[in-house]
C-alpha positions in Angstrom: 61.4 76.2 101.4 64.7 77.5 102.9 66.8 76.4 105.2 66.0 77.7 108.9 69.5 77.6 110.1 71.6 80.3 108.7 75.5 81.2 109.2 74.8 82.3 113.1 71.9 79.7 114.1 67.7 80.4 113.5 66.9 83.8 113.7 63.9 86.0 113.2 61.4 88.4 114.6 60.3 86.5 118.0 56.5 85.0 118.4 56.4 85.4 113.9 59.2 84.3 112.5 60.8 82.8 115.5 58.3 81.4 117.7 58.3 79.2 121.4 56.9 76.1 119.1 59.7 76.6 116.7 62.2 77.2 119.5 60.9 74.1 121.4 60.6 72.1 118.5 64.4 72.8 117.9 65.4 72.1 121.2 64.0 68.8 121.3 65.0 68.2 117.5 68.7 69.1 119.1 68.5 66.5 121.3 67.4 64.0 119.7 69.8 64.2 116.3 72.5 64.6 119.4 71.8 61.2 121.3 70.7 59.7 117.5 75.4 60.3 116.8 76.8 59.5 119.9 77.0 62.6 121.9 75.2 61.5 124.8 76.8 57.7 124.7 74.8 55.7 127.8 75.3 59.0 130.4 72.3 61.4 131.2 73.0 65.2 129.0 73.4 68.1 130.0 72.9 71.2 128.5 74.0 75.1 129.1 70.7 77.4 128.2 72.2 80.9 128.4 70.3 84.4 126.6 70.9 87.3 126.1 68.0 90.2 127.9 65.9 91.1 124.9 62.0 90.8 126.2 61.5 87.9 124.0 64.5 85.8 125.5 62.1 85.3 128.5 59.4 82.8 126.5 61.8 81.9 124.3 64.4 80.4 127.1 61.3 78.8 128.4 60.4 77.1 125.5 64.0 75.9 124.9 64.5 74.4 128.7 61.2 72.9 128.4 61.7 71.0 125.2 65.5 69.9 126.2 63.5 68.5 129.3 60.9 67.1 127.9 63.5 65.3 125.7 65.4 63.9 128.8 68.5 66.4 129.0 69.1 68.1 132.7 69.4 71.8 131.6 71.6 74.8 133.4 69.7 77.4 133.0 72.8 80.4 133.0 70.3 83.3 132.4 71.7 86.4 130.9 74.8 85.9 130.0 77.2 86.5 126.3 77.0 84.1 124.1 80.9 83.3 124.2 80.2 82.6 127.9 77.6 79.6 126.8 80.5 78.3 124.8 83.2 78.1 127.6 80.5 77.2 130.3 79.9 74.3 128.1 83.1 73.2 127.7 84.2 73.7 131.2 81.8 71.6 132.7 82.2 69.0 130.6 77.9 69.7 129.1 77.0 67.9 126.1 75.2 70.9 124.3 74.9 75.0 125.0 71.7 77.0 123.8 72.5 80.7 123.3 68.9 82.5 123.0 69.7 85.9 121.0 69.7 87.9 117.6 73.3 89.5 118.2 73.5 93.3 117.0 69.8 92.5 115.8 67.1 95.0 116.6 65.1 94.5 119.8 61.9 92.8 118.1 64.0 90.0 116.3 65.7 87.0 118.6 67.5 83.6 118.0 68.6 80.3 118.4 72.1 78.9 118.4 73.5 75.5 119.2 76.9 74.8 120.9 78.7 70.6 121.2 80.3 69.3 123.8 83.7 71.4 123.7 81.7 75.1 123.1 82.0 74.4 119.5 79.6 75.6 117.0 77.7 73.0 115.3 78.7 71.2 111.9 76.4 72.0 108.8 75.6 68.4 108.7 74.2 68.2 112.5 72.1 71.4 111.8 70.8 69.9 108.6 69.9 67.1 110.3 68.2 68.7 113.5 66.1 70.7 110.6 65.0 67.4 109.1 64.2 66.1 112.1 62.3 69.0 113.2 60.3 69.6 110.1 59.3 66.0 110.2 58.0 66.0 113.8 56.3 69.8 112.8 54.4 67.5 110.0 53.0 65.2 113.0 55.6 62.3 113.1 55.6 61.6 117.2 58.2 62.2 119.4 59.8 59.4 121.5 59.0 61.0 125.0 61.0 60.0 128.3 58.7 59.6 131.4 58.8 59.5 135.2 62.7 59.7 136.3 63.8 60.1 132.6 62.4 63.7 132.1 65.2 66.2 132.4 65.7 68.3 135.6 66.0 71.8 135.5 68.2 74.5 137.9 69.3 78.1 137.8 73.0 77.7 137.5 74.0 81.6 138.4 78.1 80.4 139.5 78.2 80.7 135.6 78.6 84.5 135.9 82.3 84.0 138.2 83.1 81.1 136.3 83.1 82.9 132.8 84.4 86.3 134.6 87.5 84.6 136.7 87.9 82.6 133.3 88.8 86.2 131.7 90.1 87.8 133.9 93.0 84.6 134.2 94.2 84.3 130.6 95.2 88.2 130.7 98.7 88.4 130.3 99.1 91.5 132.4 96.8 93.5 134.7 94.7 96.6 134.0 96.0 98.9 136.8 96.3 102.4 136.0 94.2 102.4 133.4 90.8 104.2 132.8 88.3 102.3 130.3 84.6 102.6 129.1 83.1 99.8 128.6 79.4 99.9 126.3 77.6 96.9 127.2 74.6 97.8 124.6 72.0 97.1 126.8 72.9 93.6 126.0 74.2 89.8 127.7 77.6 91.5 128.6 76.4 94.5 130.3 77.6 93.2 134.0 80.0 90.6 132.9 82.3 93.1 131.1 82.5 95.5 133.3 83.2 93.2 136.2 86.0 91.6 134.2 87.6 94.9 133.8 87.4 95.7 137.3 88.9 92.7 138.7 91.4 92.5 136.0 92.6 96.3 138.1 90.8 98.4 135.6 88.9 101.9 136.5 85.9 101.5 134.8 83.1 103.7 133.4 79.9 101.7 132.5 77.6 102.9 129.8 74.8 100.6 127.9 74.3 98.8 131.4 70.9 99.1 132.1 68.8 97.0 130.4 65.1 96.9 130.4 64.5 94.1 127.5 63.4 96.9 125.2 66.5 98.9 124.4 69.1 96.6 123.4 71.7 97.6 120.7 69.8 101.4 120.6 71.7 103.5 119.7 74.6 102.1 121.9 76.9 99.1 121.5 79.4 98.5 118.6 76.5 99.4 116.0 76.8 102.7 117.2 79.9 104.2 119.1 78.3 107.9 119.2 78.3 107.4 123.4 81.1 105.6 123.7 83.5 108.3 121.6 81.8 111.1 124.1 82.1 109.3 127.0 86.0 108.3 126.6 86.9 111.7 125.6 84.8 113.5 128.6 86.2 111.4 130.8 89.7 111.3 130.0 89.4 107.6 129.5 92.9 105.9 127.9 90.2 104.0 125.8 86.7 102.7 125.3 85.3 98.9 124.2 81.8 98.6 123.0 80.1 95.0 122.5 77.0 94.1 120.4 73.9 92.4 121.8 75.4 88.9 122.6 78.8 90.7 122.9 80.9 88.3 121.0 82.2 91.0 118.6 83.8 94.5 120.0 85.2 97.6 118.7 87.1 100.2 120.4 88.2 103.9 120.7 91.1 105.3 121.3 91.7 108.4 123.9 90.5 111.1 121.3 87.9 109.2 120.4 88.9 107.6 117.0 87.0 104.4 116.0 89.2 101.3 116.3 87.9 98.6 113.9 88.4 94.6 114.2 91.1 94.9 111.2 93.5 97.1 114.1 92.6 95.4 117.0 93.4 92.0 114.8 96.9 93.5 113.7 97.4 95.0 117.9 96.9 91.1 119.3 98.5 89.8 116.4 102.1 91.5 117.0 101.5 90.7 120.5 101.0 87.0 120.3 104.3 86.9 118.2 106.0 88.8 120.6 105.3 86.0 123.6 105.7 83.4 120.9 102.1 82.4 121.0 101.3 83.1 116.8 100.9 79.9 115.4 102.5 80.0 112.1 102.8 83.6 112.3 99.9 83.8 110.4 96.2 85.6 111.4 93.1 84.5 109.7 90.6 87.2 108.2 87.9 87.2 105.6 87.8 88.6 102.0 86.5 92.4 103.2 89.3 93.1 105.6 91.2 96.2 104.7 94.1 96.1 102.2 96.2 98.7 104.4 95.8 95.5 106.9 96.9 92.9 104.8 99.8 95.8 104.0 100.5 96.6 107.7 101.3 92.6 108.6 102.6 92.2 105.0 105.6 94.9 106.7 105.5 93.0 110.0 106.1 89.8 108.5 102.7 88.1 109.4 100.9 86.0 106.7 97.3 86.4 105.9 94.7 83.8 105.3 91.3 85.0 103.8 88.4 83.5 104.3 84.5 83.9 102.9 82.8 86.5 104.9 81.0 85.0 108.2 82.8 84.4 111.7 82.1 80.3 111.5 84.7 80.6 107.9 87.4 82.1 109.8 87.0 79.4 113.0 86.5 76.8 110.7 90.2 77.6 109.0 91.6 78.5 112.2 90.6 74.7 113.5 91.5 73.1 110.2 95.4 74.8 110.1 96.0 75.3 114.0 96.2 79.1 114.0 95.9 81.0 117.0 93.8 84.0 116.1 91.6 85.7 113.7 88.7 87.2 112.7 86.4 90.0 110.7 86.6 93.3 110.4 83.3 94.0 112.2 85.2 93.2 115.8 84.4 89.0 115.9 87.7 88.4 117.1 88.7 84.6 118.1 91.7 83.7 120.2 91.3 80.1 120.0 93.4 79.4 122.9 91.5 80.9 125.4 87.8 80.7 123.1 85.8 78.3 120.9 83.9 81.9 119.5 84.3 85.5 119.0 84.7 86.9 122.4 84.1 90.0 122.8 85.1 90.7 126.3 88.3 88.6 126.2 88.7 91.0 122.9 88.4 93.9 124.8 90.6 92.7 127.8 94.0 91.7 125.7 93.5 94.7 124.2 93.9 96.6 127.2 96.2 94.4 128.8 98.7 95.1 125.4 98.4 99.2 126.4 99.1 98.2 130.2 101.9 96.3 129.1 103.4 98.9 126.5 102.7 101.7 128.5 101.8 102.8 124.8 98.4 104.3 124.1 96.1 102.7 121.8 96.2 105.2 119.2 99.9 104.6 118.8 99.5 100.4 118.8 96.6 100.8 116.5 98.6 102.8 114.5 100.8 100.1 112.8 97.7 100.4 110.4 96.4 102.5 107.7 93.5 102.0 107.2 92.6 102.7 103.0 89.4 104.2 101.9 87.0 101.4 101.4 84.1 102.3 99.2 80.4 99.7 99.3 77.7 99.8 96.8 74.6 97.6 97.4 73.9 96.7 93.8 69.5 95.8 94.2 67.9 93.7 92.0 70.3 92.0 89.8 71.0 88.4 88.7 73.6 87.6 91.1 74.5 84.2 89.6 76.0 85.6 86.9 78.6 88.3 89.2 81.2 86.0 88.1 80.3 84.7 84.7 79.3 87.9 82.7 82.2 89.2 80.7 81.3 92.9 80.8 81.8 92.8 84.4 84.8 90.7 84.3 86.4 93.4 82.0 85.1 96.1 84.0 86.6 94.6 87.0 90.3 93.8 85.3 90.1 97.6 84.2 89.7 98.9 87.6 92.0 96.9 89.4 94.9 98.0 86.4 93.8 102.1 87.2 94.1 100.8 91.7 97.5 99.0 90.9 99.2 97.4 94.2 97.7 100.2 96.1 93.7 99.3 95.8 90.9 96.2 95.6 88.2 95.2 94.3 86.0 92.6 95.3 82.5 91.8 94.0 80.2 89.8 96.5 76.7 88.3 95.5 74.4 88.3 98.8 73.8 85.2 100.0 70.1 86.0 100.8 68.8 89.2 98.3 68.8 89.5 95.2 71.8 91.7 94.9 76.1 92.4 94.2 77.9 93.8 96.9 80.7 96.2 95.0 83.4 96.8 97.7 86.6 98.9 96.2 89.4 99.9 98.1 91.8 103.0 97.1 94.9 104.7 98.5 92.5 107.7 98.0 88.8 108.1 98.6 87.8 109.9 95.5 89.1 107.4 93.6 87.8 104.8 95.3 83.9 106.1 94.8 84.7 106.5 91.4 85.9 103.2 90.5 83.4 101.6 92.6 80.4 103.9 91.0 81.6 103.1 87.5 81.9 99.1 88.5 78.4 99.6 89.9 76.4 100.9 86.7 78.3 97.8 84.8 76.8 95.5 87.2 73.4 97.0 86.9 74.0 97.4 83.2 74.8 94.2 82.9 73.4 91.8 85.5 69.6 93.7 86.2 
C-alpha cells in the first residue's frame, strides 16, 4: 500500500481517488494527531479551510469543515482563495492548522488535500505519517473520540480573508506599480480576483485574462501551463509584461513586452540581484533544485551569488531555506519563495516584486531578465526501466562521465529516477541544442540498453 500523502499533500481524481470520506477522514485524522503533540495545548483550535474553484472543491470543502468540526476545531471557512493565502491567513491569525482544497496545475477532474501548522508552515513528514496512521486505523473501524454538545466546532464564512491576504501584498512591495501596464492570467483558478486586485492597488493598469471561472475550466489552456493567451494578450495590448499563475497560484511565470517566456530560473536571478541590492540576500546565496538551468547557476556564478541545489520538489528548497536562513529560492517551474514575506511559493507576491523591480529600474523586463542565458536543456523520459539501478550500473556511469568530458564547463547532465513510474529522467544541458539532443539521445539508448 502506498503512502497517501505525497510531496504536495493527497491528491487524486475527486469522488475515486480522492473522495469526501477520504477527505473527512483526513481532516479529522488532522486534528486529532494535532491535539495528540501539543498544537492545540488546553485552548479551543482553529483552523483556515481555503480551496481553490474546481467543481469538486465544493463537496470536498464540505467534507473537510465538517470533519474538523466534528473533531472540535472552530473552522474559517476562506472560500476560494490561493493556496499561499491559506498559509499567511493562518499565520496571521494566529490559527492552529490551514486546509488548502486543490490539485494545483492539475486537470479539472483531479483535486486535493493539503495541510498547513500554526505559522502557515507545511507539515513535517512525521506529522503526515502519523495523520495517515491514524486515519487508516479509524478507516479499518477503530472509533473516533467524538466531542458533543458545546465541544463540537463552530463554523463561519470568514470572506475579510480576501483584503487581508490582498493588503498583505500589496504592503511588502518595495515600490509601487504606477505607470505600468500588466496582464495578469489567473487560470481560471483561486487567484483569479486576488491577483488582479493586488496589481491594481499596488497602482498597476491591469488586463485580466483566465478570470472567469465556472469550476470546469481551470488550468485550460490558460495559466502558467500554457502561456499561448497570455504572450498574445501582452503583445496586443502593449502591455510592459504579463504574469500567469497555475490553479492554486503559488507558482508563476512571466512574459516580457514581446512576448518571450520568462521562466522561474530568470525571475529567481531578477529578485535575487534585487534583494542584494537593498541588502536583504541572506548569505548572498539563492536556493534552487538540481534541474535549474546551468546558464543560471553561470549568470549568479558572474554576479557573485552562491547557489544551493536541492532535490526537485518546492518543500526541498523551503526545507533548506529554513534550515540555513536564506531569504529566497525556488524551482524553475515559477514556485518562487521569499521567506520573508511567505511560508510557500507565492505566486502573486512573485508576480508583484517582479514588477515592482521594472517600476523601480525603469528597465524593462526583457533587459532584467536578461542577466541570463538560458542553455538548451534537452529531457528524455526513459519508460520502463529498472530505475534502482540509474546509479549503480556501470555502463551508464561510463556513458554519463563520457558525455559530461564531450559538454566540458559549458553543459550537464543529470539522470533522475521518477519517484512514482517506473522510469529515468535524462536531462542534458548544452551551450548548443544539437548537441544537447545528441548527447542526451545517446545517454538515453544506454539507459534503456542497460536498465530495461
Amino acid at each position: 500500500m502506498g503512502r497517501l500523502f505525497g510531496t504536495d499533500g493527497v491528491r487524486g481524481v475527486a469522488n475515486a481517488d480522492l473522495t469526501a470520506e477520504m477527505v473527512l477522514g483526513l481532516s479529522v485524522a488532522a486534528a486529532h494527531v494535532l491535539a495528540e503533540a501539543g498544537t492545540f495545548a488546553d485552548h479551543r483550535p482553529v483552523a483556515v479551510v481555503g480551496r481553490d474553484p474546481r467543481a469538486s472543491g465544493e463537496f470536498l470543502e464540505a467534507a473537510a469543515v465538517a470533519g474538523l468540526a466534528s473533531a472540535g476545531v472552530d473552522v474559517l471557512r476562506a472560500g476560494v482563495l490561493p493556496t499561499p493565502a491559506i498559509a499567511f491567513l493562518t499565520a496571521a491569525l494566529d490559527a492552529d492548522l490551514g486546509v488548502m482544497l486543490s490539485a494545483s496545475h492539475n486537470p479539472m477532474r483531479d483535486n486535493g488535500i493539503k495541510f498547513f501548522a500554526r505559522g502557515g508552515h507545511k507539515l513535517a513528514d512525521e506529522l503526515e505519517d502519523r495523520i495517515e496512521t491514524t486515519y487508516r486505523a479509524h478507516a479499518s473501524g477503530e472509533p473516533w473520540d467524538r466531542p458533543t454538545g458545546a465541544g463540537v466546532g463552530r463554523v463561519r464564512d470568514y470572506e475579510e480573508g480576501f483584503d487581508d491576504y490582498v493588503e498583505h501584498l500589496v504592503g511588502v512591495l518595495p515600490a509601487r506599480l504606477d505607470g505600468l501596464k500588466v496582464v495578469v492570467d489567473g487560470a481560471h483558478g483561486a487567484a483569479w480576483r486576488v491577483s488582479p486586485e493586488a496589481f491594481t492597488r499596488a497602482g498597476a493598469d491591469v488586463i485580466a485574462i483566465g478570470a472567469s471561472p465556472d469550476g470546469l475550466n481551470i488550468n485550460d489552456g490558460c495559466g502558467s501551463t500554457h502561456l499561448e493567451r497570455l504572450r498574445k494578450a501582452v503583445v496586443e495590448s502593449g502591455a510592459d509584461l504579463g504574469v500567469a499563475h497555475d490553479g492554486d497560484a503559488d507558482r508563476c511565470l512571466a512574459v516580457d513586452a514581446a512576448g518571450n517566456d520568462i521562466d522561474g530560473d530568470q525571475i529567481l536571478a531578477v529578485l535575487a540581484l534585487a534583494l542584494r541590492e537593498a541588502g536583504e540576500l541572506r548569505a548572498d546565496t539563492v536556493v534552487t533544485t538540481v534541474m535549474s538551468n546551468l546558464g543560471f547557476a553561470l549568470a549568479m556564478e558572474r554576479e557573485g551569488v552562491q547557489l544551493v541545489r536541492t532535490a526537485v520538489g518546492d518543500r526541498y528548497v523551503l526545507e533548506e531555506m529554513k534550515e540555513k536562513g536564506y531569504a529566497l529560492g525556488g524551482e524553475q517551474s515559477g514556485h518562487v519563495i521569499v521567506l520573508d514575506h511567505a511560508t510557500t511559493g507565492d505566486g502573486t507576491l512573485t508576480g508583484l516584486l517582479l514588477a515592482a523591480r521594472v517600476a523601480a529600474t525603469g528597465r524593462p523586463l526583457s533587459e532584467l531578465a536578461g542577466v541570463v542565458r538560458r542553455l538548451p536543456q534537452v529531457l528524455i523520459n526513459v519508460p520502463d526501466v529498472d530505475r534502482s539501478r540509474v546509479a549503480s550500473s556501470p555502463e551508464v556511469r561510463e556513458a554519463v562521465a563520457e558525455a559530461e568530458r564531450e559538454l566540458g564547463s559549458t553543459g550537464r547532465v543529470l539522470l533522475r529516477p521518477s519517484g512514482t513510474e517506473p522510469l529515468v529522467r535524462v536531462m542534458v544541458e548544452a551551450a548548443d541544442s544539437d548537441q544537447a539532443r545528441a548527447v542526451a539521445g545517446r545517454l538515453a539508448d544506454v539507459v534503456k540498453s542497460a536498465l530495461g
